[in-house]
C-alpha positions in Angstrom: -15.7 10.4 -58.1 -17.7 10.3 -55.0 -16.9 6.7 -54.6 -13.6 7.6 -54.3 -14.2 10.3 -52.0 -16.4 8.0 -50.0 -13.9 5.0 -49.7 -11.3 7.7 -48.7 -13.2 8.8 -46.0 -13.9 5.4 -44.7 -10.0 4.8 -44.8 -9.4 7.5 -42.8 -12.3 6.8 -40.2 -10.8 3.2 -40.2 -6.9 4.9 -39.4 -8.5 7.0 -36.7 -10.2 3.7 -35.3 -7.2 1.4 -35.5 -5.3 4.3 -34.3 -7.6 4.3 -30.6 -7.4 0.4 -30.3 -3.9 0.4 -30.4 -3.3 3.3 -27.6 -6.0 1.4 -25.7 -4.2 -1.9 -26.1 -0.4 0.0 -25.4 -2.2 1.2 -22.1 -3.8 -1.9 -20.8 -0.3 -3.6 -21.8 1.0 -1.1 -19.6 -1.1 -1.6 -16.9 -0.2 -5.6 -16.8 3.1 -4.7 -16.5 2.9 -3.4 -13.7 0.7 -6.1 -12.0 3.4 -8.6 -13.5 6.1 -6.6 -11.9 4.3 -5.8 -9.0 1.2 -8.0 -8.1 0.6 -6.6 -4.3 -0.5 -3.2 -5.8 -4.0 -5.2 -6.5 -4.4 -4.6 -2.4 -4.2 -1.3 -2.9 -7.2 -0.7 -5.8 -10.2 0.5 -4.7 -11.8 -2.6 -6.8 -10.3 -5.1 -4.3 -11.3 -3.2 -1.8 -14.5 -3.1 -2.6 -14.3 -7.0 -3.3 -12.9 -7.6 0.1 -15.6 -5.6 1.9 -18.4 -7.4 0.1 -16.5 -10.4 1.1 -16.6 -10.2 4.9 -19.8 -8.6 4.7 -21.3 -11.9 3.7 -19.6 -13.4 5.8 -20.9 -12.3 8.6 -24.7 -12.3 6.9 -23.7 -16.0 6.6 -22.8 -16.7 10.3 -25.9 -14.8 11.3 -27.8 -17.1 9.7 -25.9 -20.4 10.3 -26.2 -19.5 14.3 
């Protein structure tokens, strides 16, 4: 009986689980949507900012160096 119990309980964990992947995978689907739709929101993310800055910052560490 407690291999029963125990292969129940591992089902269950596994629902929960499969469950959480989904949702995650509904949201990022979500989420590229809306960059499909809409790809100039990227400018807006604090990620590309943050890629941009890094970006001209080494740029400029560049030119210092080149001159």
């Amino acid at each position: 009986m407690s291999f029963l119990t125990t292969l129940l309980e591992r089902q269950q964990s596994l629902q929960v689980t499969s469950k959480g992947i989904v949702d995650s995978l509904n949201v990022l689907k979500e989420e590229k949507e809306k960059l499909v739709n809409n790809p100039s929101i990227i400018l807006d993310s604090d990620e590309y900012k943050e890629v941009q800055k890094n970006y001209e910052n080494s740029k400029k560490k560049n030119e210092t160096l080149n001159n």
